[in-house]
C-alpha positions in Angstrom: -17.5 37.1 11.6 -16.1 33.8 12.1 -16.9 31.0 9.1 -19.2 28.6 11.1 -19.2 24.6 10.6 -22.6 24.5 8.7 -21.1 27.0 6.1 -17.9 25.1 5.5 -19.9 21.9 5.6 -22.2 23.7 2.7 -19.9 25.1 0.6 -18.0 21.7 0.7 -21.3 19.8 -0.6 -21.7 22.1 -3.2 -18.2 22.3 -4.6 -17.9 18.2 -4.5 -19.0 17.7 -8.3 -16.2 20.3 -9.2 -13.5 18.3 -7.3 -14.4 15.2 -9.3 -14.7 18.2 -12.7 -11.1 18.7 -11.7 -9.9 15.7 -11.1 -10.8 14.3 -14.6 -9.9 17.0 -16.2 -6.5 17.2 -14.7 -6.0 13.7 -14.9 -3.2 13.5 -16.8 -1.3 16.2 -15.1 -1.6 14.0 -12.2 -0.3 11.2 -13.9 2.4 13.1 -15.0 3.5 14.3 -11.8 3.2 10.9 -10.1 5.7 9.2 -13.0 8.1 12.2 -12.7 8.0 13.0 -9.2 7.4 9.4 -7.3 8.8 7.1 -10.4 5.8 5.4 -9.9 5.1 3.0 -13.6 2.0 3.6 -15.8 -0.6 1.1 -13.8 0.2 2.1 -10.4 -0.8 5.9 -11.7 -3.8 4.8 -13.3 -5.1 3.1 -10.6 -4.4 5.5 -8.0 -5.6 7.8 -9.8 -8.9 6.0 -10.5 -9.3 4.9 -7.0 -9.2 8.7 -6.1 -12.2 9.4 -8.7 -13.9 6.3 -7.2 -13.4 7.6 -3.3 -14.7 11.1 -4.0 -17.6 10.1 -6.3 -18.7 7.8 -3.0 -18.5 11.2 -1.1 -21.2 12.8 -3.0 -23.6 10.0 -1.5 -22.8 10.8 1.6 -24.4 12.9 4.3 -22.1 13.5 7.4 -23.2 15.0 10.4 -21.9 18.3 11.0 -20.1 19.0 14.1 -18.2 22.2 15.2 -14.7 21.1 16.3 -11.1 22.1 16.2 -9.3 22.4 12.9 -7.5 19.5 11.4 -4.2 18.3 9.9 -4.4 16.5 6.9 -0.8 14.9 5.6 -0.3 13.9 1.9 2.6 11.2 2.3 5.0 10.5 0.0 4.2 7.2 -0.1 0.3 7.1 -0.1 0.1 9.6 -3.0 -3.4 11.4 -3.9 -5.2 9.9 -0.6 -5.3 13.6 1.3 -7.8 14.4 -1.2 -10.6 12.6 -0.3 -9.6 12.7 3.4 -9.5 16.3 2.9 -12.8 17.0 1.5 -14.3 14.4 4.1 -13.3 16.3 6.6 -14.6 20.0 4.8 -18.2 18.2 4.6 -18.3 17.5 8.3 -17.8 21.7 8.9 -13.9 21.2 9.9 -10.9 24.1 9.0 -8.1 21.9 7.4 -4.6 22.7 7.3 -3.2 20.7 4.6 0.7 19.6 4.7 2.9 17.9 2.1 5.7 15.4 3.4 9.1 16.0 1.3 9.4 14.5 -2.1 5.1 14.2 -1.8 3.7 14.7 -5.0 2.7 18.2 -5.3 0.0 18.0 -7.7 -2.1 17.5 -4.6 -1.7 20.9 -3.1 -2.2 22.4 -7.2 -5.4 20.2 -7.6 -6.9 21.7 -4.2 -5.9 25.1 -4.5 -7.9 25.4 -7.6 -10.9 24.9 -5.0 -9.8 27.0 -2.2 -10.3 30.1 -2.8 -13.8 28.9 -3.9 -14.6 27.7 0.0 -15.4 30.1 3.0 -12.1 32.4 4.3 -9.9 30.0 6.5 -11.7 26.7 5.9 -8.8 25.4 3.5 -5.1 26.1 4.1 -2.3 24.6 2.3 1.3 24.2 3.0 4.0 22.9 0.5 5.9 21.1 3.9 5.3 19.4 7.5 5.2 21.2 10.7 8.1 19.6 13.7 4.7 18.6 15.2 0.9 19.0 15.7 0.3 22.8 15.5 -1.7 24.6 19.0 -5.1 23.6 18.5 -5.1 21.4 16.0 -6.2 17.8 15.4 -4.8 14.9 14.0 -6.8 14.2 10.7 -4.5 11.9 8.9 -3.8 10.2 6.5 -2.5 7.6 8.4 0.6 5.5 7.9 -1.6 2.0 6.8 -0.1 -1.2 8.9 1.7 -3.7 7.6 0.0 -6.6 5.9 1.1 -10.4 6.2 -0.7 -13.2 3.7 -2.0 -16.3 5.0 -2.5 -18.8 2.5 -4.4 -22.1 3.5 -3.7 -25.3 2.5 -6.3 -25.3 -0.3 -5.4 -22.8 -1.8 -4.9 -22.1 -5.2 -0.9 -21.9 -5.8 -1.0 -20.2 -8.8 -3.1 -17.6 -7.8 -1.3 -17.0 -4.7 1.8 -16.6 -6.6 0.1 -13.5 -8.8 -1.2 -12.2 -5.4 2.1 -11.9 -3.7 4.0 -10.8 -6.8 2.0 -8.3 -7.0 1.2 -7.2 -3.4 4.7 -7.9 -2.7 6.7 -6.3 -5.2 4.5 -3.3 -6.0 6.4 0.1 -6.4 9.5 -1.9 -6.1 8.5 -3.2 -2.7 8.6 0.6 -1.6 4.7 -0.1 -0.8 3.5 0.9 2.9 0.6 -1.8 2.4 2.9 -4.4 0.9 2.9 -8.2 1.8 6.5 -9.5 2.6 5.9 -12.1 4.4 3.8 -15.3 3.5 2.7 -17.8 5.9 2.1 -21.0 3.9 0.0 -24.0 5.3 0.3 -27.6 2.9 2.5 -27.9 -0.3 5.3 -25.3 -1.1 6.6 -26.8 -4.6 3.9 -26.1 -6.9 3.8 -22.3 -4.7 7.8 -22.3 -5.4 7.7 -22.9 -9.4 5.5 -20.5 -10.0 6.7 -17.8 -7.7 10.4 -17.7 -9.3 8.9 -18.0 -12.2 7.2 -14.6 -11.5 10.3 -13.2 -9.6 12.5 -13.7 -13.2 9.7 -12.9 -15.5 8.8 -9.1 -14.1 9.8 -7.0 -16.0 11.7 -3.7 -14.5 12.3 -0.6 -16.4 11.5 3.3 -16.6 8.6 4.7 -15.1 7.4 6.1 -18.8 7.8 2.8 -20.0 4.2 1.1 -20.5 5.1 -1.8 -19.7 7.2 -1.8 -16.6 5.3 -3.8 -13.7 8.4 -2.2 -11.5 10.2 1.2 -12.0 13.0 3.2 -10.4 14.0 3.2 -6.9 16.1 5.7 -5.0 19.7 5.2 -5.3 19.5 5.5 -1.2 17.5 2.2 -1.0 20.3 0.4 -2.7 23.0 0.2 0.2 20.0 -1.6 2.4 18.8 -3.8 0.1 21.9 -5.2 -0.7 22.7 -5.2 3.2 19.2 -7.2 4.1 19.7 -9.4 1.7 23.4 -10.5 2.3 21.6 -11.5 6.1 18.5 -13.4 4.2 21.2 -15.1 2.2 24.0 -16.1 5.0 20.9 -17.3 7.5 21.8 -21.5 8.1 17.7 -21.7 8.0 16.6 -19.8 4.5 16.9 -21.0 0.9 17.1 -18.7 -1.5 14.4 -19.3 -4.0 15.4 -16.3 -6.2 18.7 -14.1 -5.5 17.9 -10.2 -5.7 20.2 -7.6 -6.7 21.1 -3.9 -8.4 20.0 -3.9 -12.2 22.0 -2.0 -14.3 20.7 -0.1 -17.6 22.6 0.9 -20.1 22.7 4.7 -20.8 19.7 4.9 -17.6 21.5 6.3 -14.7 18.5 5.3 -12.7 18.8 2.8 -10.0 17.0 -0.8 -10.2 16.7 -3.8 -8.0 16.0 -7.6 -9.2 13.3 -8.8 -6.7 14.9 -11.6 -4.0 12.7 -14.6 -2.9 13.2 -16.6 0.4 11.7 -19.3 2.0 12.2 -20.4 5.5 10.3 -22.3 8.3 8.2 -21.1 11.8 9.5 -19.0 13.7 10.8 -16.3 10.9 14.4 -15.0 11.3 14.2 -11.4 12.9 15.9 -9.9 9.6 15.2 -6.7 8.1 13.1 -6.7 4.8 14.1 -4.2 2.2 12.5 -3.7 -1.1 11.6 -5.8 -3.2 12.3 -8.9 -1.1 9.3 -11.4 0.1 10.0 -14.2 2.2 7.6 -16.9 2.5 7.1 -18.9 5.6 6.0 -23.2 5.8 4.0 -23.7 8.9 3.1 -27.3 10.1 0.1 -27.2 12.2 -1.0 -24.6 14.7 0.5 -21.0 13.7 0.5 -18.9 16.3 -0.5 -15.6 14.3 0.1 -13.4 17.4 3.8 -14.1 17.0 3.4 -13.4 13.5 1.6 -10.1 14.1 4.5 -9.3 16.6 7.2 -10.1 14.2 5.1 -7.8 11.2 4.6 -4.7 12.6 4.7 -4.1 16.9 3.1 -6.1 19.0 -0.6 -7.5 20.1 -2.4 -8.6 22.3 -5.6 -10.4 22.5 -7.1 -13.7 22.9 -6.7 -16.2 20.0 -8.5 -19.5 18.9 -7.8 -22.2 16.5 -9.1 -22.8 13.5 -10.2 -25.8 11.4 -7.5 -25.0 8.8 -4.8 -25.2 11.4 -4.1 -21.6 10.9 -4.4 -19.8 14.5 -6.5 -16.4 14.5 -5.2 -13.0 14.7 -5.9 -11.6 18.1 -9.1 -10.5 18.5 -8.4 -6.2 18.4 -4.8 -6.7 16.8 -2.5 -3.9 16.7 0.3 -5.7 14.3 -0.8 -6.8 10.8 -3.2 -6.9 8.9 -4.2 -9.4 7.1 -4.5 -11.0 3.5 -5.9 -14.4 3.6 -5.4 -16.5 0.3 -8.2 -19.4 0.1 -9.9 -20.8 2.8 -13.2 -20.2 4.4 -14.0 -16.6 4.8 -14.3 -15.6 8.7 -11.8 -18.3 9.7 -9.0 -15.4 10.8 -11.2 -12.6 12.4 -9.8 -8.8 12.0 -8.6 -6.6 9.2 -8.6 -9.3 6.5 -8.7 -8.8 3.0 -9.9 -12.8 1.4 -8.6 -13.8 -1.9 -10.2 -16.7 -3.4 -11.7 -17.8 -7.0 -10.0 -18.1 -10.5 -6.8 -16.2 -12.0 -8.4 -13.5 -14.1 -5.2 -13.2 -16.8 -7.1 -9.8 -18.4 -6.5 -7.6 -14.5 -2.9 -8.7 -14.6 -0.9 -5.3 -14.6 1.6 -5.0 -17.7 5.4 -5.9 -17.1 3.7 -9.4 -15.3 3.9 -12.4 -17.0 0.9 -14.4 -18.3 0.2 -17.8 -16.5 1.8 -21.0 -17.9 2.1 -24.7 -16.6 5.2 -24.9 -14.4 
């Protein structure tokens, strides 16, 4: 007899407090494999790792309808490690078969951490696969995880300089700028000194070192990323309207044979230069005015379309159901830029800096 959609759903609910079991007590296992496999430094493992426990324990208090449906395709990407788990198990509590696939170079401790619980789930419900299918296989459905859009900061004129400087340092340069979700561009309304003293400051300050290093804010990256990088920024750095607020380049270790990349800063003016963005590289853009964030969405990631209206900051809103960036708006009123929009405002908290990230100073 064919494993129904209430019995899968079931056996998912019931197993849920042994995923989270398992994820503690494999926790650093998984920490392991994320610093050997992905490179990825001390406090980018602990945090993924704790936003996985965080996303699963929000599961339990959940109660999804179940619905009898096609199977479903669930990707674990290399570069959004550990979030097929959760989208996983979602899925298993609504009564869906998953087929579970790992991208190359994905860490694999995702597939180990769910076949531990497979075999404990209804025949068929859970199957996993160490690579990718050429395409969606007959029958199946789309499940995710999805690659995340672009994001693009905002930062209003009243803004707090400093603590837009931590924000894009760190959303900008995370994993060595490697980040799906990272900012690298900045669309700056009012004064860009203060904003410029204190991001080089950050840009020179980071430190950059081995993944097992504790206090590395940036680790390795691979040695194919280096030809680009240099590449992008020889364009950033020849463009007639871009100063160069901190040259990037290829760090060298002595007796590491890993590769390493300085983070590059750039500033230019409305409308940005079409230029490719490799790494860690931001670029930060000084808007007079009206912005016209549909162009900016464009330029991010696709295109959009949608009405827009200005607001009282003189930034101009994201189209109303954009389909380019998202969002991360740095001071201001909250609601002025409609959409997926993450708001940053309040006080520099110095103990939630990451290591490797230096501490706030007068510039």
């Amino acid at each position: 007899m064919e494993t129904t959609a209430d019995q899968i759903a079931a056996a998912a609910r019931a197993r849920g407090p042994e995923l989270g079991e398992r994820l503690r007590l494999e926790a650093d296992v998984m920490v392991d494999a994320l610093g050997q496999q992905l490179q990825l430094v001390a406090w980018d493992r602990e945090q993924l790792l704790g936003q996985v426990q965080a996303r699963i324990a929000e599961l339990h208090g959940q109660r999804p309808s179940v619905r009898e449906g096609p199977p479903v395709r669930v990707i674990e990407r290399r570069l959004q490690p550990l979030e097929a788990i959760d989208v996983t198990w979602a899925w298993l509590r609504r009564g869906r078969r998953v087929r579970l696939e790992l991208e190359p170079n994905a860490c694999t401790a995702v597939a180990e951490l769910l076949r531990g619980l497979a075999y404990r789930l209804p025949p068929g419900a859970l199957e996993i696969h160490d690579g990718t299918s050429s395409g969606l296989p007959t029958g199946y459905a789309p499940g995710g995880v999805d690659a995340p859009k672009e994001r693009v900061a905002v930062i209003d004129g009243d803004a707090d300089r400093e603590l837009a400087a931590y924000v894009l340092a760190r959303t900008g340069l995370r994993r060595s700028g490697v980040d799906p979700r990272g900012v690298k561009r900045a669309f700056v309304v009012g004064d860009l000194d203060l904003l410029e003293r204190h991001m080089r400051r950050l840009w020179v300050g980071i430190r950059v070192g081995p993944a097992d290093d504790p206090e590395s804010f940036m680790g390795p990256v691979p040695a194919s990323l280096l030809e680009p990088y240099r590449a992008a920024h020889a364009q950033w750095q020849a463009h007639a309207d871009v100063r160069t607020w901190c040259p990037g380049g290829v760090l060298e270790r002595t007796g590491d044979p890993a590769s390493y990349l300085a983070p590059a800063l750039f500033c230019t003016r409305w409308p940005v230069p079409e230029l490719p963005l490799v790494g860690p590289m931001v670029v930060v853009v000084a808007c007079d005015g009206v912005l016209r964030l549909q162009e900016v969405a464009r330029q991010a990631q696709g295109t959009s379309t949608g009405k827009t209206s200005t607001t009282h900051s003189g930034l101009h809103a994201l189209p109303s159901n954009p389909t380019g960036a998202a969002v991360v708006q740095i001071g201001g009123r909250p609601g002025r830029i409609p959409g997926p929009v993450r708001h940053v405002r309040g006080a520099l908290l110095v103990e939630r800096l990451p290591p490797g990230m230096p501490e706030p100073r007068p510039v």
